[in-house]
C-alpha positions as a printed NumPy array, in Angstrom:
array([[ -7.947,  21.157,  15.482],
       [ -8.544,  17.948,  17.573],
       [ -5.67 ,  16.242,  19.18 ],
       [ -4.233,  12.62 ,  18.477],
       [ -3.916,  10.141,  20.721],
       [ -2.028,   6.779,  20.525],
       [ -0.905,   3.742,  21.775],
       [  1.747,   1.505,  21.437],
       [  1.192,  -2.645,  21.54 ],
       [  3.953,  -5.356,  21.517],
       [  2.086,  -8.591,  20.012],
       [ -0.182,  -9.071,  17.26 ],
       [ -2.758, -10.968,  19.003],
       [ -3.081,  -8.034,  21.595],
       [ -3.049,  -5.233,  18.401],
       [ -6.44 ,  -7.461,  16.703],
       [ -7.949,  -7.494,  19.91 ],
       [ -7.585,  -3.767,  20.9  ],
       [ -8.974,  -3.084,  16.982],
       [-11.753,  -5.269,  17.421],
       [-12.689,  -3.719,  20.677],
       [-12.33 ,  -0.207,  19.918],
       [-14.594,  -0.697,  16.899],
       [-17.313,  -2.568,  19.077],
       [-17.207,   0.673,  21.091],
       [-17.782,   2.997,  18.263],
       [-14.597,   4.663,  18.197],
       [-12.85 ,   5.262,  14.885],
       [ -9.59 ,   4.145,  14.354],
       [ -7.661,   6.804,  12.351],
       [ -4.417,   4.67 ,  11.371],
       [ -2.565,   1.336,  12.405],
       [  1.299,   1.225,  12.339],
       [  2.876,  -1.975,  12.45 ],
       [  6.794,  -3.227,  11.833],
       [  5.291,  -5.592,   9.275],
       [  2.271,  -7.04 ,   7.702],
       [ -0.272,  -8.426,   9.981],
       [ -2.444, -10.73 ,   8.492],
       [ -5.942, -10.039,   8.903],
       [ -5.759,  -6.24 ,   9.84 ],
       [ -6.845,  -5.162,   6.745],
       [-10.043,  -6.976,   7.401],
       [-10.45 ,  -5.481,  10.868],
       [ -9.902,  -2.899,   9.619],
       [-12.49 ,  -2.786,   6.841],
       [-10.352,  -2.119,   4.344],
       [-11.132,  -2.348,   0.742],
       [ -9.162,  -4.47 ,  -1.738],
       [ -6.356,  -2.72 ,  -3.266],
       [ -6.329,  -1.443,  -6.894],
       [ -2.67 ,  -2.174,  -7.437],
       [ -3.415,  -5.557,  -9.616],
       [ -5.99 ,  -3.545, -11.999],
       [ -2.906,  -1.237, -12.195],
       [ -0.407,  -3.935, -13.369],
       [ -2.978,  -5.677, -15.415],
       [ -3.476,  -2.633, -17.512],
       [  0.13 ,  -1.468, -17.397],
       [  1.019,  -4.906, -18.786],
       [ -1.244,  -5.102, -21.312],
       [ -0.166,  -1.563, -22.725],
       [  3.072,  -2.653, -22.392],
       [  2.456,  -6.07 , -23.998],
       [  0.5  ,  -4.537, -27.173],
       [  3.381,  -1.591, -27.415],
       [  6.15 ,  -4.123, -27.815],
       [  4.607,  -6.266, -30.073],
       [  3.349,  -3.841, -32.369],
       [  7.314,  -2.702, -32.106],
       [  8.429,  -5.584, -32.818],
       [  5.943,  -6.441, -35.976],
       [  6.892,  -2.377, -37.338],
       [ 10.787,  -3.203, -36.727],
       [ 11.132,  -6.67 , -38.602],
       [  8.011,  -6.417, -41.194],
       [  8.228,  -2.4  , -42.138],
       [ 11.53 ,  -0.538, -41.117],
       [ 14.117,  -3.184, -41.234],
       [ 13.162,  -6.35 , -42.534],
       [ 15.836,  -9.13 , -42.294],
       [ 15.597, -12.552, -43.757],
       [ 16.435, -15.29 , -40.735],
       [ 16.902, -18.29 , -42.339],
       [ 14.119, -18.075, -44.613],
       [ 11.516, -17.499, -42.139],
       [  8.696, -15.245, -42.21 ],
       [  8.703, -11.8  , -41.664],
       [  6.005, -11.532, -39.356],
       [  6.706, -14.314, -37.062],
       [  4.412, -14.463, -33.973],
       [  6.296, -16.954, -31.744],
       [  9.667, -15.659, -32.229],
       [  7.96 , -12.243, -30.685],
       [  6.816, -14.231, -27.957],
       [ 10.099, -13.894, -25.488],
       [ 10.327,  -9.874, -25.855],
       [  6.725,  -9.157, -25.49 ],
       [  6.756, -11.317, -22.267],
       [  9.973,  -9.294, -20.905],
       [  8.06 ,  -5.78 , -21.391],
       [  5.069,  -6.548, -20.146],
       [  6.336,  -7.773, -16.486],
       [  8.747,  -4.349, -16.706],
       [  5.895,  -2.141, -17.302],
       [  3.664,  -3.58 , -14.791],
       [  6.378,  -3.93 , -12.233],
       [  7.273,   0.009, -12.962],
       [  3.505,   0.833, -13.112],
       [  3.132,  -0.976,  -9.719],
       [  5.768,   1.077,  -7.826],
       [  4.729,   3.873,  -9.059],
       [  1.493,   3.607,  -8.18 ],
       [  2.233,   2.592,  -4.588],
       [  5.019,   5.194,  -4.175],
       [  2.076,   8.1  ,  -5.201],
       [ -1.059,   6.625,  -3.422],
       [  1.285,   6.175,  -0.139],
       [  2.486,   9.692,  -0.145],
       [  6.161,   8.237,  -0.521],
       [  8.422,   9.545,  -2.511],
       [ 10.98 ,  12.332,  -3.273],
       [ 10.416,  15.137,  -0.937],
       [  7.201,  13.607,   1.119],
       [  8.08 ,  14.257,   5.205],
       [  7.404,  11.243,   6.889],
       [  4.354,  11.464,   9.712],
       [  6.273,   9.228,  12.818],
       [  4.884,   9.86 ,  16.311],
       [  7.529,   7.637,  17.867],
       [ 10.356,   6.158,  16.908],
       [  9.823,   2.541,  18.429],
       [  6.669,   1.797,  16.097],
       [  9.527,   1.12 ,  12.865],
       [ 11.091,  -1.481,  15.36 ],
       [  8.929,  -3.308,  17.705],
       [  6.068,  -1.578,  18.304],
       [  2.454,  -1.762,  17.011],
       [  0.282,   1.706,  17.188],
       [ -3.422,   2.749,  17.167],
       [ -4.123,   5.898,  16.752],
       [ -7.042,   7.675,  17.601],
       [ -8.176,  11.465,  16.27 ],
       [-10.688,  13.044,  18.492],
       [-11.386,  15.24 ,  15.888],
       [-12.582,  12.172,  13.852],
       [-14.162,  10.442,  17.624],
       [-16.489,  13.812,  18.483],
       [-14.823,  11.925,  21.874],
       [-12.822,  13.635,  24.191],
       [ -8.721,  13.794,  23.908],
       [ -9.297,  11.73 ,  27.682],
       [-12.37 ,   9.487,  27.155],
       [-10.017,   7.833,  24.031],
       [ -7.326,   7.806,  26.098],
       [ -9.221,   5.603,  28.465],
       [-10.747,   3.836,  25.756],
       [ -7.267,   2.737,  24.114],
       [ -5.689,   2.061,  27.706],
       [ -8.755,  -0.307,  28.396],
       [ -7.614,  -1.837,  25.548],
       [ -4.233,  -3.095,  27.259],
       [ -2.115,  -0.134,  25.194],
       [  1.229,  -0.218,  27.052],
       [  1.413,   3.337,  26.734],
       [ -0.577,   6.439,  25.899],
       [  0.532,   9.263,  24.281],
       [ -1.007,  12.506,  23.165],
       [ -0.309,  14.691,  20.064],
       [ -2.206,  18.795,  19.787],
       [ -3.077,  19.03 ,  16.127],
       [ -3.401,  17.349,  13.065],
       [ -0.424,  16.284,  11.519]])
């Protein structure tokens, strides 16, 4: 088991920077903790493009088809009702339902989707090394296990970096 190291950063500017340098020097970064977004980490980072919009697409689409296909069985087959003359099968008046389901099941499909993929949920333990990073605080942390560096030569990497402070965990979380 290798030990985790991390360090704690009060601006934005100075968190890009540290990224940017600790991935000149080679060193992996295993996770970045921030109060809120920070636009352009994910590209420092090297992260791919999330999968959540392919999830709502498809989850509204499904949802979309279901309720029309609902609505044409309910008003042509099982209960057909004349309005005023009009048809049974009338596409437009379908139009407002259809549109309500389909932004319900992608909006359900999208939280659910995030909730599993993040790990968050009902009965997940959450992984905070310090409190401060959910209030002010930016973190890098470092896994030597993930480094082949040594539990010091990444804490000298990440104080280089300007890290406030440097902190050591012993074992994977």
């Amino acid at each position: 088991m290798g030990a985790i190291v991390y360090g704690h950063f009060t601006d934005e500017p100075d968190l890009l920077k540290a990224v940017k340098e600790l991935q000149n020097k080679g060193i992996r970064i295993a996770d970045v903790r921030t109060p809120f977004p920070v636009h352009g980490l994910d590209k420092a980072l090297k992260y791919r493009r999330s999968h959540l919009p392919k999830v709502a697409f498809i989850a509204g689409v499904a949802g979309a088809v279901l309720m029309f296909y609902f609505q044409y069985w309910v008003f042509t087959e099982g209960w057909p009702l004349n309005f005023g003359g009009k048809p049974y099968f009338s596409v437009l008046s379908f139009i407002p339902g259809t549109f309500e389901i389909t932004i319900l099941f992608a909006a359900f499909a999208m939280g659910i989707a995030f909730l599993v993929r993040s790990n968050l949920g009902p009965g997940s333990i959450p992984d905070i090394l310090d409190e401060n990073v959910t209030d002010d605080h930016f973190q890098i942390i470092l896994s030597e296990k993930e480094n082949r560096l040594s539990e010091t030569e990444l804490s000298e990497a990440l104080s280089a970096t300007g890290a406030l402070d440097v902190k050591h965990v012993n074992g994977e979380k």
